[in-house]
N, C-alpha and C positions, 0 to 999 in steps of 0.2 A: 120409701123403698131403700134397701140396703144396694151399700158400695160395693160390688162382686168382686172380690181379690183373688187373686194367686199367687202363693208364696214358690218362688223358683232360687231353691237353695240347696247346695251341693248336703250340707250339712242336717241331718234327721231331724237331731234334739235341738237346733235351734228353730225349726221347720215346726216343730210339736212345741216350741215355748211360745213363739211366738202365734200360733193360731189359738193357743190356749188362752192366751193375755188376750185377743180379741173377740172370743166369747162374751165377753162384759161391756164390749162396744156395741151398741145398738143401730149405729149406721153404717156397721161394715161388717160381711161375711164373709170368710174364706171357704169360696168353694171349689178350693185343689191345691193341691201341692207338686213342684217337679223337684225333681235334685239333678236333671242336666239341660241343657239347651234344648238337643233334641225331642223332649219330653213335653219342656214349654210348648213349641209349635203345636207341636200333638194336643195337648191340654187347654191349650187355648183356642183352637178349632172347635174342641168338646163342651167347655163349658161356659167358653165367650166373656169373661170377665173383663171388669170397667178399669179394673189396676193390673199392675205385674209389677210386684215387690221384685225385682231382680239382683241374683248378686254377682257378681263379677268373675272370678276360679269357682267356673262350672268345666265338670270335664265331657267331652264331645266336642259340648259347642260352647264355648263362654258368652259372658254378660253382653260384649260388645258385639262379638256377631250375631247373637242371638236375638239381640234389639234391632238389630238391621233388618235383621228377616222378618222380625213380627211387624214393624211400620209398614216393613212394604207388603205382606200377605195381610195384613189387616190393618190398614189406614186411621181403624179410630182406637185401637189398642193405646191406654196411655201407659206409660214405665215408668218408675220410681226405685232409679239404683240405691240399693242398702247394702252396704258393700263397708270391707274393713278397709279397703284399698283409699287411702285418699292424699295421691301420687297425682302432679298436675297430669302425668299419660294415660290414668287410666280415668281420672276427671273429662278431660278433652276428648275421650274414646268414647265413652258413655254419651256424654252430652251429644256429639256428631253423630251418633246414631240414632238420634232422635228422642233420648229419656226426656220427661218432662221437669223429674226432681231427681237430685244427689243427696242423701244422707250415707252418713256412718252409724255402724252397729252400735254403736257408744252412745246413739241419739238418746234423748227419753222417750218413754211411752207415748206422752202425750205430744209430742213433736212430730212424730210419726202417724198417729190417727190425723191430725189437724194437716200433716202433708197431704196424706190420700184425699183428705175432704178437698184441701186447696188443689191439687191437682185432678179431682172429678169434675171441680167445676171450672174447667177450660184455664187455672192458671200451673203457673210454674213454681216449683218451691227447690228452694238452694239450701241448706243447713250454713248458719255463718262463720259456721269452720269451713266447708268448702267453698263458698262464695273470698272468706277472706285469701285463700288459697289461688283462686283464681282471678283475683285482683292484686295480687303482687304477681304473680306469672307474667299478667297483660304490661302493669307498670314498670314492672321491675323491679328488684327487693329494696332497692334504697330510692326511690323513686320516691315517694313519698316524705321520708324526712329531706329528704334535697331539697322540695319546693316547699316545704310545709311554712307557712304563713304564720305568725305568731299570733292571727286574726281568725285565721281560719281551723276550723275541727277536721278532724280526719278523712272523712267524706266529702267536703267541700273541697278539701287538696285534690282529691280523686276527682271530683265533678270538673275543677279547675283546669286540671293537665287534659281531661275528655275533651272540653270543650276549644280549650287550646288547640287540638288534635284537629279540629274540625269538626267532631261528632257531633251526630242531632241529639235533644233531648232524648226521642226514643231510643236511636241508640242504646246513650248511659243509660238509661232507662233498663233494656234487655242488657248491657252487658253487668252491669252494679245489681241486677235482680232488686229493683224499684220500683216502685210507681213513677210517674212521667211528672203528675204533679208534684212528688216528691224532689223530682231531678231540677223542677220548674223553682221550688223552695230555695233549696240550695242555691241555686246560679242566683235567686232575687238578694238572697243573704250576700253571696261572696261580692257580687257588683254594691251592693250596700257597705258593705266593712271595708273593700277596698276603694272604694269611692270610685265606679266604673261609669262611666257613664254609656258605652257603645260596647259593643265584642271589638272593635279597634284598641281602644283603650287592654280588653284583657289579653290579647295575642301580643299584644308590643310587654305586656307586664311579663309576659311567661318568657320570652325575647329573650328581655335582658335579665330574666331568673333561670335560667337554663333548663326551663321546664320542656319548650319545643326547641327544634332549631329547623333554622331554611333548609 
């Protein structure tokens, strides 16, 4: 059975490019299109669709209130911002109102069909332009070379200063947009290269690396 989509875009000819390039995908149908907020509602009462490609400068009702209202008048509605905006205010507005994926228009084709798929089947998809966007936001822009380990890869630094923090696996997990046993990798790697033998050991290393402080 096909993916029921709805493209909600202020914009015609991208509204008409884009449903046209999904005629050739066999697992997803666009059946409607809005170009404002107000329309979405309407349009997804009507034809109950499993996505809403949403994009952000809608006029009425924009991206972000527009996701609020669809979560709360239809609980299992999922969203998938596609939006040129990729600004950490309008990242964090989207995501808080319950989108399931962020991409930019700039995605490729097929990043975009494989989002819809990963987001109809109950997960979350981030594009790693916005994901790395929102991982210097949390850290901070020089966060990372600060503590960066001449042991440790770029992810590992990020999992490192997480778990410093306190964070659970799942957590890092939801906030690095990973798997847990990904998250579980890493932390086995970095206590390996740094020779850790407890989470004591890694809190006192971040200590006196200026990673956390008391």
């Amino acid at each position: 059975m096909s993916i029921k989509v709805l493209i909600a875009d202020d914009n015609q000819l991208f509204r008409e490019i884009l449903a046209k390039l999904f005629k050739h995908a066999n697992e997803i149908e666009i059946v409607a299109q809005a170009e404002n907020g107000l329309e979405v509602l309407d349009k997804v009462g009507q034809y109950q669709p499993d996505i809403v490609l949403m994009d952000i400068a809608m006029p009425h009702l924009n991206g972000i209130d527009t996701s609020i209202a669809l979560v709360k008048q239809f609980p299992g509605i999922k969203i998938i911002a596609l939006t040129a905006y990729d600004d950490k205010t309008n990242i964090k507005g989207m995501l808080g109102a319950g989108v399931r994926g962020y991409l930019l228009k700039s995605c490729k084709y097929d990043q975009l069909v494989d989002a819809i798929i990963q987001v109809n089947n109950e997960k979350k998809y981030i594009s790693p332009e916005v994901a790395e966007i929102i991982i210097q936001d949390y850290l901070g822009q020089d966060s990372t070379d600060k503590i960066r380990h001449p042991k440790l890869t770029e992810r590992e630094s990020e999992v490192l200063t997480l778990l410093a923090e306190g964070k659970t696996i799942r957590e890092i997990s939801e906030l690095l947009f990973i798997s847990v046993k990904t998250v579980g990798s890493h932390k086995e790697n970095i206590f390996e290269k740094l020779e850790f033998e407890n989470m004591t050991q890694l809190i006192k290393f971040a200590l006196k690396n200026g990673i956390v402080s008391l």
